[in-house]
N, C-alpha and C positions, 0 to 999 in steps of 0.2 A: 382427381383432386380430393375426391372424398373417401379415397384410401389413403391418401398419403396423412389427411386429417386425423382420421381414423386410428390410423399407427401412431400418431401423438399424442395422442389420449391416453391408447394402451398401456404406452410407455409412461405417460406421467401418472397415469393408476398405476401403475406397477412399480414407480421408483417410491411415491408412499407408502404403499403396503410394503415395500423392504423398507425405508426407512421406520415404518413404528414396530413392527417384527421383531427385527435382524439388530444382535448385540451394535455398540457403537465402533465404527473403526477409528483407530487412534491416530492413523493418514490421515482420514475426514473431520477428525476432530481440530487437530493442529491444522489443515487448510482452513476449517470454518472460523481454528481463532485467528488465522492468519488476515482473512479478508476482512473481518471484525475490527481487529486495528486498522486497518489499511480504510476503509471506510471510515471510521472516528477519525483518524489523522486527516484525510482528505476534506472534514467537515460535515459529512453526510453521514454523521452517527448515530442516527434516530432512524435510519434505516437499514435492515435486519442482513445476515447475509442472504437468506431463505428469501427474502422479498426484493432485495436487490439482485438475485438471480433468475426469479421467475418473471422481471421487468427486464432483463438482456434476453430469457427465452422468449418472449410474448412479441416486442421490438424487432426479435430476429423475423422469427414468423410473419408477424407485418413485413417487415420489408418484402421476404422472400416473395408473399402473396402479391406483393404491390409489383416487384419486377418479373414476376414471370407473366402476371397480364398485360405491363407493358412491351417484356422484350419477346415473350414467348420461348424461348429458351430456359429451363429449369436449369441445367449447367451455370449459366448466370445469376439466376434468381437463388441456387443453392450459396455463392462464390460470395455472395451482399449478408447475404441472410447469417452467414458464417463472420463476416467480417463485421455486422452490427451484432453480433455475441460477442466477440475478442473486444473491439475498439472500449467498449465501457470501462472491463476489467485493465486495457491498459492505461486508461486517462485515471482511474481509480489507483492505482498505483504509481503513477506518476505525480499525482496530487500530494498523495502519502509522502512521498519520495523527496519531494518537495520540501514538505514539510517539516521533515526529518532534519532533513539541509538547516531552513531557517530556524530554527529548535535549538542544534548543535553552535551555531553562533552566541545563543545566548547565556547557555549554560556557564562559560566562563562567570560572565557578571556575576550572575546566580550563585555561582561558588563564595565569590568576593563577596558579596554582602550577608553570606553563610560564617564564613568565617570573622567577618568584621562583627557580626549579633555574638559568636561566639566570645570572643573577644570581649567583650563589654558586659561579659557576665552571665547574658542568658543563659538557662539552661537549655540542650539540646531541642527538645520539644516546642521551644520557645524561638528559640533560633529560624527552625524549619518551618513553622508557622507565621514567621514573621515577616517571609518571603511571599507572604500571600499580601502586605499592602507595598513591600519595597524592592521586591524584587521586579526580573523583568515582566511587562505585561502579557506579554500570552504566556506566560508559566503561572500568575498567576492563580489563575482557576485550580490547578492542580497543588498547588499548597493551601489555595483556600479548601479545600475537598480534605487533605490533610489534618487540616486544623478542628474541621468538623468530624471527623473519624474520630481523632484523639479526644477531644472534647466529652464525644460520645461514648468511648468506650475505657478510655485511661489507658489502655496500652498502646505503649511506644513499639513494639514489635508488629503488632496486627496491623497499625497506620502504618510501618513503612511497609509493609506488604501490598497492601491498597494502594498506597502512593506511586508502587514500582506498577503494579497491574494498570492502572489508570495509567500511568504514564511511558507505559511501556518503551522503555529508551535504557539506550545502552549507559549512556551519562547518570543516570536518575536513579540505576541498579548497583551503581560503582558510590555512587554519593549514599546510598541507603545502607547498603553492604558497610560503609566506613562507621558510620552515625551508630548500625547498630552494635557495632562491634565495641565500639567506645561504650558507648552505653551499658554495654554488660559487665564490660571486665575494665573499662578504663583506659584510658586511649592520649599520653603527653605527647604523642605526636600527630593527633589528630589534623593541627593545622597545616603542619608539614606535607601530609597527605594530601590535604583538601588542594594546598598553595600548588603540591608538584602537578597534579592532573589539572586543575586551571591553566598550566603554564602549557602542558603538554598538549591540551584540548586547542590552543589558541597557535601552538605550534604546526597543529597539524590543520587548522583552519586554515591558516596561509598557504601549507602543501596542496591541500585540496582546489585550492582556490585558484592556485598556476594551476594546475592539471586540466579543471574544468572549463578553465577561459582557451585553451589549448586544446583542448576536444573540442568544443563548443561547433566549431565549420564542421567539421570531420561529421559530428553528429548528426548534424541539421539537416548537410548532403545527403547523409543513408537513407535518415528518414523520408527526403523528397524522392530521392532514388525509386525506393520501396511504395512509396502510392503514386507515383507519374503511370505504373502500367493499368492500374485500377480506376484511377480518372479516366485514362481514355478505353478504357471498356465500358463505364458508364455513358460515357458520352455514345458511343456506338450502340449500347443496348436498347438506343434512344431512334434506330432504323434498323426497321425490320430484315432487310437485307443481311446487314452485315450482323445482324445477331443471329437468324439462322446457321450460319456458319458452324455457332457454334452447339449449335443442339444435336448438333450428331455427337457419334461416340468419337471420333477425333478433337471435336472440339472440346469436348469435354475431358480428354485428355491435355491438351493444352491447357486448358485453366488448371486442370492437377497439378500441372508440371510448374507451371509459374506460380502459384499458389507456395506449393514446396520451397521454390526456390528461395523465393523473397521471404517467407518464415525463417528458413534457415539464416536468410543472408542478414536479416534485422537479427534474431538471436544472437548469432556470431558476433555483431556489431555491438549489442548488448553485453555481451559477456566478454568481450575484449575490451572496454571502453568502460566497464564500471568498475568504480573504484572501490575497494576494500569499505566493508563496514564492519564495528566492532558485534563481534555477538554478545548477548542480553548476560546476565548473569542469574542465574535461578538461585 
């Protein structure tokens, strides 16, 4: 136990000292902003990626220690410890994911009362900041954020930049993109635009919405599928009998193999079953 502790250590001395060293990789960088939104979206944006990683490594550890003194079997205790690392990142992404979903519904509104301020005279600036008391409520924080940018700084280009970063959405990059284009060079079909992607946003809300009522069993199954074999390994790691089993090197071939399987067979499920998302606009 106090070697395997020991190698823990090493390894997390040694991924710091590469980390403050070693140039930035542009992989590590785009994952770390990746979990960054994904974490803000889910709610938990006050907490870092750096510190919500070293809470799935610490968690793992714990369990790991907690089941190999109950089951005796490290093969098990390795198979928990591994699965209290994954399970965070996937309910963190599913939150996200979520989020996304309820977001994309509202966007329509958001347009219509973009273009109705437009309408009525506002100026651009005025418009987009106005969505901060009449637009929808969870968008507003992010036009009030907007409002105080511009406020602060006078430019209309540097707040929709901000606006797009904060609000990192496909919808929000397509509305900013339009706004500023108008705003430079002039834009009589601004509304035009604004009306066709409201209509198109809310056409493809209803596509998404048979599809997803229509997956919905299919999903749910896989998901129970995929942890019915891990509950009842829990439940067995809970007599000593049948968890020796697996402390050999067969047994611990067997959790390989099943381990494998169900990653592949939830991926697969995953990547057949998800639907198209637009990508961001830089």
């Amino acid at each position: 136990m106090g070697i395997v502790i020991g190698l823990i250590f090493a390894l997390g001395c040694l991924s710091i000292l590469a980390a403050c060293t070693s140039e930035p990789n542009p992989r590590l960088t785009r994952l770390n902003e990746a979990m960054e939104r994904n974490l803000r979206q889910a709610g938990v944006g006050k907490t870092s990626p750096a510190a919500f990683s070293a809470g799935c490594l610490v968690g793992a550890l714990v369990v790991g220690l907690v089941f190999l003194g109950v089951s005796g079997a490290w093969p098990i205790a390795l198979a928990f410890a591994l699965i209290t690392l994954i399970m965070p990142v996937v309910w963190i992404n599913s939150r996200a994911r979520k989020h996304r979903t309820e977001l994309r519904t509202l966007w329509p509104d958001a347009i219509d009362t973009l273009v109705s301020s437009i309408r009525a005279g506002l100026s651009l600036p005025e418009a987009l900041a106005n969505l901060a008391e009449h637009g929808p409520v969870q968008l507003r924080g992010e036009f009030a954020a907007f409002a105080v940018d511009y406020a602060v700084s006078s430019s209309f280009e540097n707040s929709l930049e901000a606006f797009k970063r904060r609000s990192a959405d496909p919808v929000a990059d397509r509305i900013a993109q339009a706004l500023a284009l108008a705003h430079e060079v002039g834009g009589n079909d601004l509304y035009q635009v604004l009306q066709s992607l409201s209509q198109m946003l809310r056409a493809d809300l209803h596509t998404r919405g048979e599809l997803e009522a229509r997956q919905s069993w299919t999903v749910n199954g896989a998901k129970v599928a995929v942890a019915a074999p891990w509950i009842v390994l829990l439940l067995l790691s809970t007599k000593p009998s049948a968890a020796s089993a697996y402390a050999t090197r067969q047994g611990a071939l067997v959790l390989l193999i099943g381990a494998l399987t169900c990653a592949g067979a939830y991926w697969l499920m995953l990547r057949l079953g998800r639907l198209h998302e637009e990508q961001r606009v830089r």
